[in-house]
LUMTI-739206 format. One line per 2 residues: number of its first residue (from 0); their letters; for each residue x, y, z of C-alpha. Coordinates in steps of 0.02 Angstrom, whole numbers. Layout:
NUM) a) X Y Z | ... $
//
This chain:
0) xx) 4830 5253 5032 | 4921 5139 5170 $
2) xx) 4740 5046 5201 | 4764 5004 5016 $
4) xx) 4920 4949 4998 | 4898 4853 5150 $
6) xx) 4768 4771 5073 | 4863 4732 4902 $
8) xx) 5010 4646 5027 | 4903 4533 5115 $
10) xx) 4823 4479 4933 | 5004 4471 4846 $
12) xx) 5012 4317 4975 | 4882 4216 4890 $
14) xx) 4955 4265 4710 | 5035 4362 4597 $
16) xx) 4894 4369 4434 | 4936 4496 4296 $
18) xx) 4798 4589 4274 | 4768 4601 4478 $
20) xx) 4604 4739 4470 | 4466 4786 4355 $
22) xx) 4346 4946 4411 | 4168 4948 4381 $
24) xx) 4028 5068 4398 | 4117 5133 4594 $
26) xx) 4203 4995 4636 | 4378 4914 4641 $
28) xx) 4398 4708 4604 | 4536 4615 4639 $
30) xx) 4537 4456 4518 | 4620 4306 4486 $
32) xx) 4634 4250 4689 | 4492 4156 4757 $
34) xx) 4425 4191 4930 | 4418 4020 4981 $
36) xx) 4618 3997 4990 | 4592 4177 5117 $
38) xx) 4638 4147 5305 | 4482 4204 5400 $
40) xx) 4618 4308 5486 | 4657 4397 5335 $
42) xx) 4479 4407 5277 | 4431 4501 5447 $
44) xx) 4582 4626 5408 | 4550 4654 5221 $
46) xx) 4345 4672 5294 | 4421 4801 5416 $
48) xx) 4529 4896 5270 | 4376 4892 5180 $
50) xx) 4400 4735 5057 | 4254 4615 5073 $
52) xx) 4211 4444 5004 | 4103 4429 4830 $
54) xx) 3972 4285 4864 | 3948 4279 4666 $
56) xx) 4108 4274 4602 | 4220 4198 4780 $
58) xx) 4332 4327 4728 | 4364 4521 4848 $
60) xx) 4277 4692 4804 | 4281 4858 4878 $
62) xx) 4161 5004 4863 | 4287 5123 4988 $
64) xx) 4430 5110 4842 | 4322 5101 4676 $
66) x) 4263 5220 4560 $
//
């Protein structure tokens, strides 16, 4: 659980949306922040937390926390 709530801190810097996650079919999205206004420092942390970039949407996904 700390990975994950790591993970939600370093996104709460790049906004605050209201409706911050969505679930699909075994995996965990975090909308309304776009992963272009991500540090490449924080994308290597949320990578190693197990966050990773969506190339379709530009937004973050993660398999380890879905589902």
């Amino acid at each position: 659980m700390a990975d994950l709530i790591e993970a939600l801190q370093i996104f709460l810097k790049y906004g605050n949306p209201r409706s911050p996650t969505w679930c699909g079919d075994e995996v965990l999205y975090i909308c309304g922040l776009d992963a272009d206004d991500v540090s490449i420092e924080d994308k290597v942390r949320l990578d190693e937390l197990g966050f990773f970039v969506d190339e379709e949407d530009n937004g973050f996904m993660s398999f380890r926390f879905g589902g």
